[in-house]
Structure formats: C-alpha cells, structure tokens
C-alpha positions as CSV (number, residue, x, y, z in Angstrom):
1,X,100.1,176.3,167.8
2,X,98.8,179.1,170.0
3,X,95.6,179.6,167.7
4,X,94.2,175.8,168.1
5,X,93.9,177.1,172.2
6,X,91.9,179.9,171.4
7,X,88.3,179.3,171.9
8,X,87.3,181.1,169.0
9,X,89.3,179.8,166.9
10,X,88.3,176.4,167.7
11,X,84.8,177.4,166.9
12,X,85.8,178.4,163.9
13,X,87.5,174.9,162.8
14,X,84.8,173.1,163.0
15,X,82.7,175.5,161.5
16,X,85.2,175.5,158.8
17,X,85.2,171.8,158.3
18,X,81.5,171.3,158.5
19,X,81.3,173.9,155.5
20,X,83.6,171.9,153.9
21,X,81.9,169.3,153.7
22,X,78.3,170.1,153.2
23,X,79.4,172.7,150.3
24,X,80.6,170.6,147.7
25,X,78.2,168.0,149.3
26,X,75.3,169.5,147.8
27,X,77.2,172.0,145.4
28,X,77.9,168.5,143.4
29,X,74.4,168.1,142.5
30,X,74.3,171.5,141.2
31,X,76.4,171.5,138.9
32,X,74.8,167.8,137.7
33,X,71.8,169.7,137.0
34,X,74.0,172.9,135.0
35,X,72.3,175.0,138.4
36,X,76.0,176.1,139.7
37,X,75.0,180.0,140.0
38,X,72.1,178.4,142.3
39,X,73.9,179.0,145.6
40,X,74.9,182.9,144.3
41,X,71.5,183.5,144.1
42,X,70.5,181.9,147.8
43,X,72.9,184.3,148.9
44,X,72.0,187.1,148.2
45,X,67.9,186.3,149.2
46,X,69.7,185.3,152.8
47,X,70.7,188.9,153.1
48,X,66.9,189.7,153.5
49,X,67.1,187.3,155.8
50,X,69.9,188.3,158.1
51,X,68.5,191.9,157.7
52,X,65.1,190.7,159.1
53,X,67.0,189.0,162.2
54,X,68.4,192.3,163.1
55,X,65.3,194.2,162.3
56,X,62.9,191.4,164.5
57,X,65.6,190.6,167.0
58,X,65.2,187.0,166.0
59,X,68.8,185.2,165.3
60,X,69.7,185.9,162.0
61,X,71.0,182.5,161.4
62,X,67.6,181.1,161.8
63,X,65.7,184.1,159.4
64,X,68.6,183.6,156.8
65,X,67.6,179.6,157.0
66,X,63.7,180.2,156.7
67,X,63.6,183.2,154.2
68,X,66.7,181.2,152.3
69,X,64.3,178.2,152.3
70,X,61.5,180.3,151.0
71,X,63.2,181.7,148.1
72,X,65.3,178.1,146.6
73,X,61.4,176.8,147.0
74,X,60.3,179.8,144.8
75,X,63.4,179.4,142.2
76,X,62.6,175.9,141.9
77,X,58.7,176.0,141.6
78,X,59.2,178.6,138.7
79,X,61.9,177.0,137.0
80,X,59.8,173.7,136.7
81,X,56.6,175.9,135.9
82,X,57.9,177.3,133.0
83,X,56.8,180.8,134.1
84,X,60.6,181.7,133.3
85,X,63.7,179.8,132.4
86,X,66.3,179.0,135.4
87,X,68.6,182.0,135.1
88,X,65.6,184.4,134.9
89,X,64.7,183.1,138.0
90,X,67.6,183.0,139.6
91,X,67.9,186.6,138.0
92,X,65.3,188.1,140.2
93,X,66.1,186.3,143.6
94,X,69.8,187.7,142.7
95,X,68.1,191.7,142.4
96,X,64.9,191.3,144.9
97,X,67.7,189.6,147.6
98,X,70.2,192.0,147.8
99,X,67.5,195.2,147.5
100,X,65.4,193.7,150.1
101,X,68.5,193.0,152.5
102,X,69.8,196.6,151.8
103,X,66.0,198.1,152.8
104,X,65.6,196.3,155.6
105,X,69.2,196.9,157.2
106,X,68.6,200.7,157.0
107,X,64.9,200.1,158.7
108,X,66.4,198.5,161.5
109,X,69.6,201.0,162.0
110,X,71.9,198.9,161.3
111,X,75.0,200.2,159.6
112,X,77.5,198.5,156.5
113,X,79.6,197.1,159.2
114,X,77.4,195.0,160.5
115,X,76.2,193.8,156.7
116,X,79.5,192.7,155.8
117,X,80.4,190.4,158.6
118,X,77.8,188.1,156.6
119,X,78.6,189.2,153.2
120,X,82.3,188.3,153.4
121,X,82.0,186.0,157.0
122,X,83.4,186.6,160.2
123,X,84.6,183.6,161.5
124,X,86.0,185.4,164.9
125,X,81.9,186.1,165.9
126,X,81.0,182.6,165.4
127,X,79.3,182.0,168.8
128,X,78.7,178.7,170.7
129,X,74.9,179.1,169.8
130,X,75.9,179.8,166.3
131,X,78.1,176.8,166.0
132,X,75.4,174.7,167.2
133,X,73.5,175.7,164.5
134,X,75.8,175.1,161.8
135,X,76.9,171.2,163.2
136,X,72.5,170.6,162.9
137,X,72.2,171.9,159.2
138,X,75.5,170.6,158.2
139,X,74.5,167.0,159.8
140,X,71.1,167.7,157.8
141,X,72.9,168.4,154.6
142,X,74.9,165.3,154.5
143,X,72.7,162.7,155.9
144,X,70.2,163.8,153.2
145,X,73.1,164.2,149.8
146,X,74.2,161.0,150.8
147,X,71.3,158.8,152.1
148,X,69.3,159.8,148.9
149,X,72.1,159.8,146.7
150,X,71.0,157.4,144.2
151,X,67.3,159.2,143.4
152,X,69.1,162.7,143.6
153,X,71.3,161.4,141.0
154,X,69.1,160.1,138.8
155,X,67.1,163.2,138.9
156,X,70.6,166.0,138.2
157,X,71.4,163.3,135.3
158,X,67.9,162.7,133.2
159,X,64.6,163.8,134.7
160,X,62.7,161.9,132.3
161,X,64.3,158.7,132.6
162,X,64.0,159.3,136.6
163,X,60.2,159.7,136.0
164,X,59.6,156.5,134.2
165,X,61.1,154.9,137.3
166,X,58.5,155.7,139.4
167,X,60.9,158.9,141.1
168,X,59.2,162.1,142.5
169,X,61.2,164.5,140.8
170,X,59.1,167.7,141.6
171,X,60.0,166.7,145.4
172,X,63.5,165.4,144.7
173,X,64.0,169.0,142.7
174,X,62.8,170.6,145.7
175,X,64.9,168.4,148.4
176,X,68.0,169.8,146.4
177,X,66.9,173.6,146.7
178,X,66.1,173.6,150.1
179,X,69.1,171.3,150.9
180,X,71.4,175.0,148.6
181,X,69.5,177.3,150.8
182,X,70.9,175.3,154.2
183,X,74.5,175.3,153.1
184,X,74.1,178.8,152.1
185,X,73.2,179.7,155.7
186,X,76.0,176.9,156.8
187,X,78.7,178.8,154.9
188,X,77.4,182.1,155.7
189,X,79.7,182.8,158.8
190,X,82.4,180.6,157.3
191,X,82.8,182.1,153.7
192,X,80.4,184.8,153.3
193,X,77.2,185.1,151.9
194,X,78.3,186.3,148.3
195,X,81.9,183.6,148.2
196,X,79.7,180.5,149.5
197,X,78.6,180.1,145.7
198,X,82.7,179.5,145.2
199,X,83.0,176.6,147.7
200,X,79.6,175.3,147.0
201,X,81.2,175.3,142.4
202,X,85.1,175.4,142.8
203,X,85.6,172.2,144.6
204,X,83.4,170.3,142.4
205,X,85.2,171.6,139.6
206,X,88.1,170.9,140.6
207,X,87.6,167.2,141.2
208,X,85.9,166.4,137.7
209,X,89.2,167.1,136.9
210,X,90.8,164.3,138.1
211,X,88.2,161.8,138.6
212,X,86.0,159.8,136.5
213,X,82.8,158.4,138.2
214,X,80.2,160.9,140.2
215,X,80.7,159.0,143.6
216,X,84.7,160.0,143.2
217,X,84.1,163.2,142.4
218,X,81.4,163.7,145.2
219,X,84.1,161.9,147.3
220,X,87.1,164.1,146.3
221,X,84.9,167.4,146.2
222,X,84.6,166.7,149.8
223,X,87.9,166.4,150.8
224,X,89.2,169.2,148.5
225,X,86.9,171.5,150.4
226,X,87.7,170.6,153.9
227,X,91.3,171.3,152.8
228,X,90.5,175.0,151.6
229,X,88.6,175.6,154.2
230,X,90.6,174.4,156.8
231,X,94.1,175.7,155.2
232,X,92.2,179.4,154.5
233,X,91.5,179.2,158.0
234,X,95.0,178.7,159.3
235,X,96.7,181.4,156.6
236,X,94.3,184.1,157.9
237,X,94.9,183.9,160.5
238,X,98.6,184.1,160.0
239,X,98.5,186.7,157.6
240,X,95.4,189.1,158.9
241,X,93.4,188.9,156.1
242,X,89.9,187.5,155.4
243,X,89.1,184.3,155.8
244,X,86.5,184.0,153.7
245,X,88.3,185.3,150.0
246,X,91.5,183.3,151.1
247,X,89.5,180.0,151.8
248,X,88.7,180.8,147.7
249,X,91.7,182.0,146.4
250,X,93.1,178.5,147.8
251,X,90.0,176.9,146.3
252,X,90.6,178.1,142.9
253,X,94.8,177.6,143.9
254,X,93.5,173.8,143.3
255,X,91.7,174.3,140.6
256,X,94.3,175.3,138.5
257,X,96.9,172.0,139.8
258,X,94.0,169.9,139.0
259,X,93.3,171.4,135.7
260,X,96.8,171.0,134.9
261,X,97.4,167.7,135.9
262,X,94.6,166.3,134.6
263,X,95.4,167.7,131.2
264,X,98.6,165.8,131.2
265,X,96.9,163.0,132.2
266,X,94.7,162.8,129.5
267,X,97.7,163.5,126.8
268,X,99.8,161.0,128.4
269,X,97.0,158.1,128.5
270,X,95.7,159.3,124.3
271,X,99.8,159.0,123.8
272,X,99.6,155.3,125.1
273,X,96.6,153.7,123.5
274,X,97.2,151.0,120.9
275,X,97.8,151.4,117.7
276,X,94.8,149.5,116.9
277,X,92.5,151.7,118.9
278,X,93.0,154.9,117.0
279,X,90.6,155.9,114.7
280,X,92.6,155.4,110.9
281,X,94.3,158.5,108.6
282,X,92.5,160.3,106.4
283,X,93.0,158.3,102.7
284,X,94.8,155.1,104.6
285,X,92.3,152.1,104.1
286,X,91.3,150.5,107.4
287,X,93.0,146.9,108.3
288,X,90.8,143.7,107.2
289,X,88.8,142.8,109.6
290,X,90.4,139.5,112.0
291,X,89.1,136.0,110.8
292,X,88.5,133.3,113.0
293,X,89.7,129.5,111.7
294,X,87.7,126.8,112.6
295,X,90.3,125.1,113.8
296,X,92.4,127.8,116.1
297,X,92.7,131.6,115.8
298,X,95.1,133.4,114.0
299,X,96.3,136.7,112.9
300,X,96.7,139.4,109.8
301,X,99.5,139.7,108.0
302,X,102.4,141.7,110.2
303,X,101.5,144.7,107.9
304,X,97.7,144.7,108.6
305,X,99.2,146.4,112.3
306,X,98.1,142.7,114.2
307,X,100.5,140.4,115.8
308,X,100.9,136.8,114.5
309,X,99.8,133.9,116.3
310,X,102.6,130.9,116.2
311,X,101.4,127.3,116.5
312,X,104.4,125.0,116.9
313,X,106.2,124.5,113.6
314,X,104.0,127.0,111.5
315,X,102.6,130.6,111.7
316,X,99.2,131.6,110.5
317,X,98.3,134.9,108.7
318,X,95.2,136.1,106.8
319,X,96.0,138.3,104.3
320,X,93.9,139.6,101.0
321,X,90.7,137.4,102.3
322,X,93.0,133.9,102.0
323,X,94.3,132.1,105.1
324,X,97.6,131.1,105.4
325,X,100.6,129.3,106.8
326,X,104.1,129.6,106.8
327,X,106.1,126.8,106.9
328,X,109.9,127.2,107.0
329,X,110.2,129.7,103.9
330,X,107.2,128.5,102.0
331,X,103.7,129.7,102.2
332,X,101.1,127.0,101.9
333,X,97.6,128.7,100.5
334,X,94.3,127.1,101.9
C-alpha cells in the first residue's frame, strides 16, 4: 500500500486510467473502419514530434499533439483522395515518422535514452504539468467518442449510407483521425509511443469477443482497458519491469480468456438450438411446412420433428397434405 502514497505514482494512476479509457474509446472506431494499424502509424509521426520539443525547447507533449494532429489529418486526406490506398498511407507516416524523429533527436543532442522514455513510456517522469495535459485530451477524447457516437458510427459502418443521411463524412473521417493522434499523445507517457497501437486494438478485440452489440463492446473495451492499465501499473511496479509492455502483455493475457470463453460460448448456445432451427441433412427431405385450420391450429405428425397440439378429447396432426384427428385409436380423415 506504500506505492498509492507516492506522489508519483499517484500521477501515474490517473494517468493510467485516463489512457484506459480514451484508448479503446476511440481505438473502437478503428477497428469499425478496418483502420486498427492507424494508432501504430500516429506513433511513430509523434516521435518527430517529441524530437522537435527537445530540439525547440517547447514541451514535447504539446509538439507530439500538433505534429500528431498534422499527420492523422494528412493519412486521412490521402486515404479519401485516392492518391494511395490506406496502408500505403499509413506506410509512409510509419517510415517518414520514425526517420524524421531519429534526425531531429541527433540535431538537438539528445541521446537514445532520452528517445525511449517515449517510445516505451515512463510513467515515473510523468510531471504535474504533464498530467494536466493528459486529464484535458483524455476529457476531449471521450466527450467527443461518445457525444457523436451515433454519426461516428454510422460513418466506421457504411459511408454511403451515412452520406445519403445528410452526414459530413469527410469531417466525421477527420474528427476520428485527429481524435487517434490525441490518444496517441495521451498514451504516450503511459504505454509508449510504439505499444499505444496495442491498447488503442487489444481491448477492443478482446471485447467483440464476448459481446454482441457496438455500445457493449465500446462499453466493455473501456473497462477491459482501465483494468490492464491499472493492473500493469501495480505489477511493475512490484516486479521492476516496464510498465508499458506489461500493461500489454496483461492486455493480450485477456485476450486470450475472452477468446476462449467466447468460443465455448458459441459451441454451447449452436449445441442448444432447436431441432427445428438447424438447417436439414444433406439427402433428408425438409419437414412439411405447418398448416393453419380455420378453426384452431394444430401440428405435424410427431415424425415431421413438431409437437402435437391436444384439444380436449382429440389430437390434430397434418400429415401427407391431409388434416387429421385422432380420436381414441381411430383416425378420422377431413
């Protein structure tokens, strides 16, 4: 219980559970729209970003957010364009990022050291300025993945049914990329600038597993992220080891219980449907279809696989197109 009285470690809780929550937040909507390597690529353009922070002397938080900004706006804009297909895109932010970050660090004398406290997070530097930084864009990222929830949906699902409502989907498109490039910069102290992509996928994953509907598994994504974060943060502290991989590892942990669960799940419930509801055998004629008296309904034969319907001192049955009705041991023929 000595680490909750530790300032930084406070910081870092919060921190933590904002991240999880504005990941799988916005990280739902990627993978709606087949985008999920979106936040990978963010990533690595916020290196140029942090690198520009220490080569300006601005706060890197704030560079990684505009530059970030700038190039989810530029993935988007050529994805929609048709100048190059979405993983192009996403191909050359990936290289320009990371080369542009590495440049830039050696121009301003900074060494790897300081590089990988934001590749791979460092949540014992997370300042009080920082934190204030990350509660605004985390705030941000929610308020605007759930109070346009409905239109951003409609968007990830069909963009050309969303267009024949009346939506803006070119803005909508580019609420979503700017909304990946402030979680990246949210998650970049928590996770790391190249795991965030992991917290942002993995819970959201994890969740289609068990639910059913998109506001569950936004719901659930949520809450399975605050857990990995929260948890990762405890065990490393515990064990010494970075907090950012173990807040995955523990991530993908869940995966793999959901997975399996869910699979038994869906065995268990294709076990227990009714007969009547599976599709018939291969060379087995299908039942007759059920007939309707005028009078009352009624039922197949007990071989057709439907149950008979009694009515006082007689049963009826339909059975090779005929109706009829059994009285005592006798069948009457209509």
């Amino acid at each position: 219980m000595t680490m909750f009285q530790l300032e930084f470690m406070q910081r870092a809780l919060i921190a933590g559970l904002l991240t999880g929550l504005s990941a799988p937040a916005i990280g739902t909507y990627l993978v709606q729209r087949r985008l999920s390597l979106m936040g990978d690529g963010i990533g690595h353009i916020a290196i140029t970003g942090v690198a520009l922070g220490l080569l300006t002397g601005w706060a890197p938080v704030l560079t990684a957010v505009l530059v970030s900004i700038a190039g989810a706006t530029a993935i988007e804009l050529v994805r929609a364009r048709g100048k190059a297909t979405g993983d192009v895109a996403l191909a050359l932010m990936f290289y320009g990022g990371i080369a542009g970050g590495v440049l830039l660090i050696g121009l301003a004398g900074q060494g790897a050291a300081t590089l990988n406290t934001y590749l791979f997070g460092s949540l014992t530097t997370v300042s009080q300025s920082d934190l204030y930084v990350v509660v605004g864009l985390a705030v941000t990222v929610l308020v605007v993945a759930i109070g346009l929830g409905p239109q951003l949906f409609a968007v990830c699902q069909d963009e050309e049914f969303a267009r024949t409502t009346g939506l803006r989907v070119q803005l909508l498109n580019l609420v979503i990329a700017v909304m990946a490039a402030v979680t990246v910069t949210v998650a970049m102290r928590t996770v790391g600038l190249l795991l965030v992509s992991a917290l942002m996928v993995v819970p959201v994953a994890t969740a289609q597993q068990i639910t059913r509907s998109f506001r569950s598994t936004f719901v659930t994504a949520c809450l399975i992220g605050v857990a990995a974060c929260l948890a990762g943060i405890v065990t490393s502290y515990n064990a010494n080891v970075a907090p950012g991989a173990t807040i995955v590892v523990l991530a993908l942990a869940g995966f793999v219980v959901a997975a399996t669960v869910g699979t038994l799940l869906r065995r268990r419930s294709g076990r227990a449907r009714p007969l009547a509801d599976e599709e018939p055998e291969i060379g087995v004629p299908a039942p007759e279809p059920h007939v309707v008296s005028p009078g009352h309904p009624h039922a197949h034969a007990p071989e057709c696989g439907h149950k008979k319907v009694e009515h006082g001192d007689h049963v009826d049955y339909v059975h090779d197109g005929h109706l009829h009705a059994a009285h005592g041991d006798h069948w009457d023929e209509h």
